[in-house]
MARMI-652819 format. One record per residue (C-alpha): x, y, z. Coordinates in pm, whole numbers, padded with zeros to 5 digits, always signed. Layout:
MARMI-652819
XYZ
...
END
This chain:
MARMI-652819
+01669+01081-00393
+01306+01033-00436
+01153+00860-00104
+00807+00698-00058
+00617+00504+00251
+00321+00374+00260
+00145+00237+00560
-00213+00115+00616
-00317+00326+00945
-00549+00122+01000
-00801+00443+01160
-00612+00816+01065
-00786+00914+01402
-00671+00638+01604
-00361+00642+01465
-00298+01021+01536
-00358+00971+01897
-00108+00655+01948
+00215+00881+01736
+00089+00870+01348
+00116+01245+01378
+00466+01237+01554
+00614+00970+01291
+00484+01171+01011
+00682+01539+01141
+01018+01305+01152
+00930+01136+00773
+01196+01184+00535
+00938+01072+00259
+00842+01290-00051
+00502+01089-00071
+00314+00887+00157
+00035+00675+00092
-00215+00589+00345
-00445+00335+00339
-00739+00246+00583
-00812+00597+00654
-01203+00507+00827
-01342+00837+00740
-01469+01091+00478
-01182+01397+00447
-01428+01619+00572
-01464+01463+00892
-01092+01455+00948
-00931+01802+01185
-00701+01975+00915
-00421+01829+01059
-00466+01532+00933
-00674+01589+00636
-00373+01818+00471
-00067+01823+00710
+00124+02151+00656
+00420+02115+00381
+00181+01812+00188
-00061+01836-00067
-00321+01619+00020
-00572+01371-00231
-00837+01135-00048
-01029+00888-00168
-01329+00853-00015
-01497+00564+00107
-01817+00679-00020
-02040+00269-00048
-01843+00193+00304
-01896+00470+00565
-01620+00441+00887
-01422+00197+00621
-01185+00162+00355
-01018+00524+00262
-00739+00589+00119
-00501+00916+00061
-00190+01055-00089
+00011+01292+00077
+00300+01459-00168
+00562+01741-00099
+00471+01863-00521
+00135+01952-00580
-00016+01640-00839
-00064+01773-01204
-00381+01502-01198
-00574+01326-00954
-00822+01012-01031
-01031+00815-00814
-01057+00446-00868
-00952+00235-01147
-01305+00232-01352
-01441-00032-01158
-01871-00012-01128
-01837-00190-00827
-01512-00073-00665
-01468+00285-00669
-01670+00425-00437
-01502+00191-00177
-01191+00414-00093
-00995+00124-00228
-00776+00300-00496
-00606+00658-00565
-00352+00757-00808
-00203+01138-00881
+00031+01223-01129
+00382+01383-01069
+00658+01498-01230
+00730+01200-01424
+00527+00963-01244
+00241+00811-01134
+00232+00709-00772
-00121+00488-00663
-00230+00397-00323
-00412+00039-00254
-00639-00120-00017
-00668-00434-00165
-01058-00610-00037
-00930-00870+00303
-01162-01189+00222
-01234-01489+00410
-01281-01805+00279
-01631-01957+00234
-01752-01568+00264
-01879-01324+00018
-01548-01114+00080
-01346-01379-00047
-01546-01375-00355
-01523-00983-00339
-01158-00984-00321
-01121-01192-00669
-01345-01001-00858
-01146-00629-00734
-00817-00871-00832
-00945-00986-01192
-01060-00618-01223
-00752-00435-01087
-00441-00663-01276
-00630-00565-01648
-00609-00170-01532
-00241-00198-01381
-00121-00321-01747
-00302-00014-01888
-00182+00221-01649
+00175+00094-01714
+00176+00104-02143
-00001+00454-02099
+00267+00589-01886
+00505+00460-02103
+00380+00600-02382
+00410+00925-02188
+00742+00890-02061
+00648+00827-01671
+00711+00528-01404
+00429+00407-01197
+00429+00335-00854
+00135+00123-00653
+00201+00117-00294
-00044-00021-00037
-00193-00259+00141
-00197-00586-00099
-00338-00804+00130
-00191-01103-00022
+00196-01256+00112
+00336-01374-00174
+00604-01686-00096
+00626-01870+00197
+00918-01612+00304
+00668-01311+00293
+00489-01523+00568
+00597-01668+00940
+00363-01915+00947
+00282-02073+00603
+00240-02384+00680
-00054-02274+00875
-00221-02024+00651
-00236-02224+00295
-00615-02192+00306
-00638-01903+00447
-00742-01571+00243
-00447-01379+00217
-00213-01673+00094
-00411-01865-00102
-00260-02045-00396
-00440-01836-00661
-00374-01493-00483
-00023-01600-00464
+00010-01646-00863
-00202-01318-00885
+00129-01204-00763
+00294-01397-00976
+00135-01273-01289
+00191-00924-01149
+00555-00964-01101
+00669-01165-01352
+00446-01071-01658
+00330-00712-01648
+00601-00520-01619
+00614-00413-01215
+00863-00500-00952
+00855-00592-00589
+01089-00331-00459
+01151-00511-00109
+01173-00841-00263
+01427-00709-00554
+01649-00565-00262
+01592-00842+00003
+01569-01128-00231
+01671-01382+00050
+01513-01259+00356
+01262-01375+00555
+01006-01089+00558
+01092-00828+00636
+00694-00877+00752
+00470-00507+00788
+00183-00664+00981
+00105-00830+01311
-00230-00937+01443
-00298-00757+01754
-00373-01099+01949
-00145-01316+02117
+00246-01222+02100
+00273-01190+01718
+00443-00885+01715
+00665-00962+01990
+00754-01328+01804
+00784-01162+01474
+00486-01373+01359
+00369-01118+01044
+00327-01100+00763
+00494-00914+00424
+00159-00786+00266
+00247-00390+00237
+00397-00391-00135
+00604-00101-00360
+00532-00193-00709
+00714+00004-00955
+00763+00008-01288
+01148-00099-01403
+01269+00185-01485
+01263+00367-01171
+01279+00018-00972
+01641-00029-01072
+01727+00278-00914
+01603+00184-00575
+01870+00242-00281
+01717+00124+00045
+01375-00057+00112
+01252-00075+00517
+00999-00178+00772
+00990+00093+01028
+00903-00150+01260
+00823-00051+01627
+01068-00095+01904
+00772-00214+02117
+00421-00344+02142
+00300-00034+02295
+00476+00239+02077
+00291+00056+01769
+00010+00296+01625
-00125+00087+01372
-00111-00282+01348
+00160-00233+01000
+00438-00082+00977
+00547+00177+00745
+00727+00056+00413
+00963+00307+00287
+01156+00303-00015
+01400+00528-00148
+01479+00550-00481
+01808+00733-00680
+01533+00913-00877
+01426+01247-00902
+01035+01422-01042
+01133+01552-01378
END
């Protein structure tokens, strides 16, 4: 088995406090990716910078101090390590991480949250025509080289009206907008990678990996699917089990997603 979560923890510190540090001792996982970290590595108590048993990468978010970050944590010790995807613009947001392991490549992604009418809307498509371009090249050259590739992360984009409690509601808002959507589209049906929940769940509402943090929407199910596993084919046909470690309750939540955690018949080669 080769198992990976990934989980925006939306603030490592806050997180750590509210049972981040407690879920990750119990983790089964042989990677993690994190997204949201809110701080530069060396601000972060060793703890939580490079747990013991993982070997730790960070991205930093270098343009957006206290936002953004992103790390991989990994039981192997990565043969490679790159920051950012060759973007001008993007890469010294803590948006994007990959390492290489045994016989893959495993990225972590905070996808840009925009708002409509606002310059973060505008933001988000430009990281989106950017990022699609570099996940094509990432896939042919690890072809090439006989590996998979993984991108797990925060997407912030729900893809159908099933990744999504309240569609209906949302079809102009950032997030589920019609050309995100066939983004998603494009990236699942013409380059190559496959949504791992969706392949396993193809009929299920959800399962969603965020709640707002007003009203009741965690305790109405009222999320959203936006936390994605893309992987390459050949290692996504080989995936067992997909999940939402969900919290039992409203107050033993310590971010506002869930982990996603895949696991995969698969093993680093």
């Amino acid at each position: 088995m080769f198992t990976v979560s990934t989980v925006n923890v939306n603030g490592l510190r806050a997180a750590a406090r509210k049972g981040y540090v407690q879920w990750l001792v119990s983790s089964g996982a042989d990677v993690i990716c994190l997204q949201e970290i809110r701080a530069d590595p060396d601000e972060l108590p060793g703890e939580l910078r490079e747990p013991d048993g993982w070997r730790a990468a960070h991205a930093a978010p270098l343009a957006m101090p206290g936002r953004c970050g992103v790390a991989i944590l990994s039981r192997l010790t990565p043969t490679a390590v790159r920051v950012g995807f060759g973007s001008a613009e993007f890469d010294g947001d803590g948006r994007y991480l990959e390492v290489d392991l045994p016989g893959v490549t495993v990225g972590s992604l905070y996808l840009v949250n925009g708002t409509v009418g606002r310059p973060s809307q505008d933001a988000k498509e430009r990281f989106m025509a950017q990022f699609l371009p570099y996940l094509v090249e990432r896939r042919e050259k690890a072809a090439i080289d006989g590996r998979e590739m993984l991108v797990c992360g925060d997407w912030n984009i729900a893809h159908r009206e099933v990744d999504i409690k309240s569609w209906k509601a949302n079809r102009r808002n950032s997030g589920f907008l019609p050309n995100e959507r066939a983004w998603l589209d494009e990236l699942f049906a013409d380059t190559g990678y496959v949504d791992v929940v969706r392949s396993l769940h193809p009929d299920r509402e959800g399962p969603y990996s965020w709640w707002s943090y007003r009203g009741r929407a965690f305790d109405n199910d009222a999320g959203w699917r936006i936390d994605y596993v893309a992987a390459t084919r050949g290692i996504a046909q080989t995936a067992m089990s997909a999940v939402v470690e969900r919290a039992p309750t409203w107050a033993a939540r310590w971010s506002d997603h869930a982990p996603v955690t895949v696991a995969f018949d698969w093993s680093p080669t």
